[in-house]
C-alpha positions in Angstrom: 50.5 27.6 99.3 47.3 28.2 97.7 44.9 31.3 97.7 43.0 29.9 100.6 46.0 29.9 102.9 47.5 32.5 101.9 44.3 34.6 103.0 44.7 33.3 106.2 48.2 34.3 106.9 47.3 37.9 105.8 44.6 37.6 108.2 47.3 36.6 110.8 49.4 39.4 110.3 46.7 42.0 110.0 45.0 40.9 113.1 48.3 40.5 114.9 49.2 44.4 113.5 45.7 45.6 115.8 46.9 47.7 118.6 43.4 48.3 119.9 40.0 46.5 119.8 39.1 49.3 117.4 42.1 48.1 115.2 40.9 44.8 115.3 37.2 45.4 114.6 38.6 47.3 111.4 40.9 44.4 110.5 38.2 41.5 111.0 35.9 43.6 108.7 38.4 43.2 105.6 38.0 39.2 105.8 34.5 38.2 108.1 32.3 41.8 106.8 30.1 42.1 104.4 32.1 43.1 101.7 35.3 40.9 103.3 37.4 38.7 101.1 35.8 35.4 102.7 32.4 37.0 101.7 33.6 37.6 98.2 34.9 33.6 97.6 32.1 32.2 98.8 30.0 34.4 96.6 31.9 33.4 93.7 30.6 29.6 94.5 27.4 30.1 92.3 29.8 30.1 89.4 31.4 26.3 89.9 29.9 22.7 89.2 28.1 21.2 92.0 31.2 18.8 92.9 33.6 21.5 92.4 31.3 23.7 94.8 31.2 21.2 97.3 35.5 20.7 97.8 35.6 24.9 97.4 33.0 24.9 100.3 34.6 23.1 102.7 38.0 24.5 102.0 36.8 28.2 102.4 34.7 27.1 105.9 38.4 25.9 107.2 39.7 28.7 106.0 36.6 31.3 107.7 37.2 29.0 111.0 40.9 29.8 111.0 40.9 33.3 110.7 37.9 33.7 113.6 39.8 31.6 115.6 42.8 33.9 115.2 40.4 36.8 115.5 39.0 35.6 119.0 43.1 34.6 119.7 44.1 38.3 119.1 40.7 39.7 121.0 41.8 37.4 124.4 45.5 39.1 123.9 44.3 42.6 123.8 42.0 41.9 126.8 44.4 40.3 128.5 47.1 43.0 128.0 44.6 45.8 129.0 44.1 43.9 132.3 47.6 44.1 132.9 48.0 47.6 132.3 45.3 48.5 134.5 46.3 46.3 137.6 50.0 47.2 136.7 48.6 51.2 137.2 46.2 50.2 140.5 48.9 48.5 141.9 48.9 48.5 145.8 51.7 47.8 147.7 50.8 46.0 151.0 53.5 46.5 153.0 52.6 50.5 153.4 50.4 51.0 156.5 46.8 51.2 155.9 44.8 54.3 155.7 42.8 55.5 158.7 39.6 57.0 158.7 39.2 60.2 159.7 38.3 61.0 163.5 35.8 63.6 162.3 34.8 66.4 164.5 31.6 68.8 165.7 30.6 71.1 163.5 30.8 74.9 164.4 27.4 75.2 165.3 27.6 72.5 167.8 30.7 74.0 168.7 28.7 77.4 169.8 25.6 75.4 171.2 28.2 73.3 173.6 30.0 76.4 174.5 26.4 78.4 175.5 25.1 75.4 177.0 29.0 75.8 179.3 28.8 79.1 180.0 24.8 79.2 181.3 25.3 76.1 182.9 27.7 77.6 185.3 25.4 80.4 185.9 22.7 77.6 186.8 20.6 77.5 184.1 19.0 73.8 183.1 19.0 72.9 179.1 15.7 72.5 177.4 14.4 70.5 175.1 10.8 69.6 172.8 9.5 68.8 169.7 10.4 70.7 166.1 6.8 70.3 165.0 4.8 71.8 167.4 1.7 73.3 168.2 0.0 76.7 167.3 -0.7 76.9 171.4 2.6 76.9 172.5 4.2 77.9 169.4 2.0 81.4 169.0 -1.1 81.7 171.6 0.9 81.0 175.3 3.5 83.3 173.9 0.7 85.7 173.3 1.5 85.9 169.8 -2.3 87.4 168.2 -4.3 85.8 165.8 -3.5 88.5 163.1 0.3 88.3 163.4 2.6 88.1 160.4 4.7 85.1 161.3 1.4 83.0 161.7 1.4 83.5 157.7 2.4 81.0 155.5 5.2 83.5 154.4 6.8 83.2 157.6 5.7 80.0 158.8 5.8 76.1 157.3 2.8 74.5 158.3 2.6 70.7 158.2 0.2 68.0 158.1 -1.9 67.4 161.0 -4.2 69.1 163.7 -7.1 71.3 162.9 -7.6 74.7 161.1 -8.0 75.9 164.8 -4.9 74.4 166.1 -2.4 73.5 162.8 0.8 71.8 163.5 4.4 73.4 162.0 7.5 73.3 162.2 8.6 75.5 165.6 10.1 79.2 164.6 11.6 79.9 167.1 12.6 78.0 170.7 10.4 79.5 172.9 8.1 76.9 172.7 10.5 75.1 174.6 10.6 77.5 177.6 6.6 77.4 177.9 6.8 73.5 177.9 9.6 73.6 180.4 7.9 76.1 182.8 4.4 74.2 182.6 6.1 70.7 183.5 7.9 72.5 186.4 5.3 74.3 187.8 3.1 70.5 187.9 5.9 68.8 189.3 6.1 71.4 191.9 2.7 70.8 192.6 3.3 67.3 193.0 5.6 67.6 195.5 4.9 70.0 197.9 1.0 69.3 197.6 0.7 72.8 196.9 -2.1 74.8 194.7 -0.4 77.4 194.6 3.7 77.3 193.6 3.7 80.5 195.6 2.4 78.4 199.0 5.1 78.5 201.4 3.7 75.0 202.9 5.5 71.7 202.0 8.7 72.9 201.7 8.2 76.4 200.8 7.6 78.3 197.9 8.6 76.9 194.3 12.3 77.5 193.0 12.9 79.5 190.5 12.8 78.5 186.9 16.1 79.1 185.2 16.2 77.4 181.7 17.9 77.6 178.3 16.6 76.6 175.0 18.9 75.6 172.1 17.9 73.6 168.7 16.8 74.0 165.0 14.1 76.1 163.8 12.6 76.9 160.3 11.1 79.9 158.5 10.8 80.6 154.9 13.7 82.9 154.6 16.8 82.2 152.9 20.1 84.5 151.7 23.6 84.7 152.4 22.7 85.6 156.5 19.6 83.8 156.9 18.6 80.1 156.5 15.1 77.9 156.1 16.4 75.5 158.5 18.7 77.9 161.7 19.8 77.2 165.6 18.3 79.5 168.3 19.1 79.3 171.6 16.4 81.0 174.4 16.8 81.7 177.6 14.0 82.3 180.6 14.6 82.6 184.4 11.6 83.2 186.4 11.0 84.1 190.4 9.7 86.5 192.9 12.0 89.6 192.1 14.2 88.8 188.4 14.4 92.4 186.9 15.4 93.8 183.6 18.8 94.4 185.4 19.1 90.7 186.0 19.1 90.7 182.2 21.7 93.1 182.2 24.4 91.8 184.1 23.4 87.7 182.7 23.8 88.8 179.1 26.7 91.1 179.6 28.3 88.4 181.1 27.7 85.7 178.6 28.6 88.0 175.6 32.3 88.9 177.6 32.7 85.0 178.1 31.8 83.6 174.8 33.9 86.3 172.7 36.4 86.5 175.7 36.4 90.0 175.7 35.8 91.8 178.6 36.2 95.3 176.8 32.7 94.5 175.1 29.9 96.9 175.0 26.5 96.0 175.1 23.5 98.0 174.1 19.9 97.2 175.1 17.9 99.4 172.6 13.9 99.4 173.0 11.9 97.1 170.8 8.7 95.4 171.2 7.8 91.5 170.8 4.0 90.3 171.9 6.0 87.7 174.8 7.9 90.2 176.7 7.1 93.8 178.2 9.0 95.9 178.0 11.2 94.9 175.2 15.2 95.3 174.4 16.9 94.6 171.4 20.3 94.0 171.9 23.8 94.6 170.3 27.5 94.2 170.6 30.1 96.5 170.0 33.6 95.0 169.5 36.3 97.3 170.5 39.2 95.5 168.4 39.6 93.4 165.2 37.9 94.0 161.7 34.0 94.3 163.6 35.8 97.7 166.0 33.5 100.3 166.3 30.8 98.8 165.0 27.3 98.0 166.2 26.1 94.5 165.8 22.5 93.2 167.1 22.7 89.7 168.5 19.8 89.0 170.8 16.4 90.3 171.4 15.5 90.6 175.1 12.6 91.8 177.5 10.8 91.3 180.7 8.5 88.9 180.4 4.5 89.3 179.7 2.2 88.8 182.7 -0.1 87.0 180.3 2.8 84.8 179.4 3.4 83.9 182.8 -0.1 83.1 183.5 0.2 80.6 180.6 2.9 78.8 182.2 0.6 78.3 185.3 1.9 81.3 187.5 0.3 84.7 189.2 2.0 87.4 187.5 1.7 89.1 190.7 4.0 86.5 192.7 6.4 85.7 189.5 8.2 88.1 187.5 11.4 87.3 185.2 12.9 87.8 181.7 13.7 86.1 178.6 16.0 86.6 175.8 16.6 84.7 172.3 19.8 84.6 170.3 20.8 82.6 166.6 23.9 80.2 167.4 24.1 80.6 163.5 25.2 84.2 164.1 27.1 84.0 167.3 29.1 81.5 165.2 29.8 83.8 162.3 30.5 86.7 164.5 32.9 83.9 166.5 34.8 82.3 163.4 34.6 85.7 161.3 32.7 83.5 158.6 30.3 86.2 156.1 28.0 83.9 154.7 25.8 81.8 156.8 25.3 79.1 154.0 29.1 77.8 154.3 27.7 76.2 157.4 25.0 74.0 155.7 27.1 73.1 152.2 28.2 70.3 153.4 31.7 71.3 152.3 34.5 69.2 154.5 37.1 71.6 153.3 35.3 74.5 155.2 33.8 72.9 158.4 37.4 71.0 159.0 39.1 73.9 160.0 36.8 74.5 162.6 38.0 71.1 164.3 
């Protein structure tokens, strides 16, 4: 066995020796690199006659073809064997039954929104519904909100693209909105019907019925920590007729607050407050007489009778039509429900959290 072949087999073995394509680029270096053994005969071909150089020649190119070709051998064996290992470790055996996908469920917020919407819905209240980007009018002025308001400000308010500087569009703050729509397409309809001018007329089937509506969905305001949210659920009430008092309010939110908790040992408190829609004006809280929340004094809703000049914006005579209206976060009604102390759990996305809640 010559030199020449004898190089080979050492390429062989060294290559055969690489556990890893790391190994192997290492081991390939000693014969095909720049400074390999293959590099160093055919350097030393300057040196022979040109006959001499040409036999040499060929017999170190067989010798450079046989040690890629046991480079790309070994290369095709490590590959091969690293495609074993991995479809030996991601392995799946067929005969066990597949995996189902998950039935999913309502989040807790809808949860709350769906049990309102149940308990107001047996009192006869209708569910509302309109735009998120609405109108100054109906979002500020027909709730007699004034001009020089704070949460007309951009620190309270997100205003987006459209309208006038007279009459900007944003994103709704609140759902009242919602109620004023509501009350102005059922005092036309009523008109419609009964031919009537007046929804107080007693011709063409008598005077209007009452308006009795709630107003769930999403509203925004730039406020956010661990109780309060850009994006949060409201849900507003209104019921209008000829004689709804504040002690309609009463006994109505008294006996939403003992259903939804189901706790008829709860104590409501209506403590004066003043909004620019109602007059006069409640705040009110909770007091929970067992549990880790006993004792203490929780606001939930705010509340009042509502303003004459509201009414007249929905179409009515505040003389013939009197009522109240009342608005409420679901994003707190469902912490207070679930005993949850931060409101972002709800909006993280996190299945781990909103699961339970299933």
């Amino acid at each position: 066995m010559n030199e020449l072949e004898s190089l080979v087999d050492s390429a062989r073995r060294a290559f055969g020796q690489a556990a890893t394509p790391a190994d192997l680029e290492n081991a390939k270096a000693q014969f095909l690199g720049r400074s390999g053994r293959i590099t160093e005969w055919m350097k030393g071909l300057s040196a022979l006659g040109v006959d001499e150089r040409k036999v040499q020649g060929a017999a170190i190119n067989l010798a450079k073809q046989s040690i890629e070709q046991a480079l790309q051998q070994r290369r095709q064996a490590l590959a091969d064997a690293d495609l074993q290992a991995q479809l030996q470790a991601e392995a799946l055996d067929v005969t066990l039954p597949g995996r189902r996908r998950g039935a999913g469920g309502l989040h807790p917020v809808s949860l709350t929104q769906e049990r309102i919407e149940g308990i107001f819905g047996s009192m006869g209240f209708d569910v509302a519904d309109g735009p998120e980007i609405e109108t100054d009018w109906f979002n500020f002025t027909a709730l007699n909100t004034p001009q020089d308001h704070p949460a007309r400000s951009m620190h309270d308010t997100f205003y987006v693209e459209g309208g006038s500087a007279q009459a900007p569009n944003l994103l709704r703050t609140h759902t009242s909105p919602m109620q004023i729509r509501h009350a102005v397409q059922h005092v036309k309809h009523w008109r419609a019907v009964a031919g009537a001018p007046d929804p107080a007329d007693a011709l063409f089937g008598g005077p209007m019925p009452e308006i009795r509506v709630i107003a769930p969905g999403r509203t925004y305001r730039v406020d956010s920590d661990a109780t309060h949210s850009p994006m949060f659920h409201q849900c507003e009430g209104l019921w209008i007729g000829r004689s709804i008092s504040f002690k309609d309010l009463k006994f109505v939110f008294t006996d939403f607050c003992r259903t939804f908790f189901e706790s008829d040992d709860l104590v409501l408190r209506f403590r004066p407050s003043f909004f620019p829609f109602t007059e006069p004006s409640a705040e009110i809280d909770i007091q929970f007489s067992s549990g880790p929340l006993a004792g203490r004094w929780l606001e939930v809703a705010g509340s009042g009778q509502v303003h004459p000049q509201v009414v007249r914006n929905m179409g009515l005579d505040p003389e013939q039509f009197i009522g109240f209206a009342f608005g409420m976060g679901l994003d707190r009604l469902t912490m207070l429900r679930y005993g949850v102390s931060d409101l972002r759990l709800f909006f993280d996305g996190d299945l781990r959290f909103l699961s339970q809640f299933e």
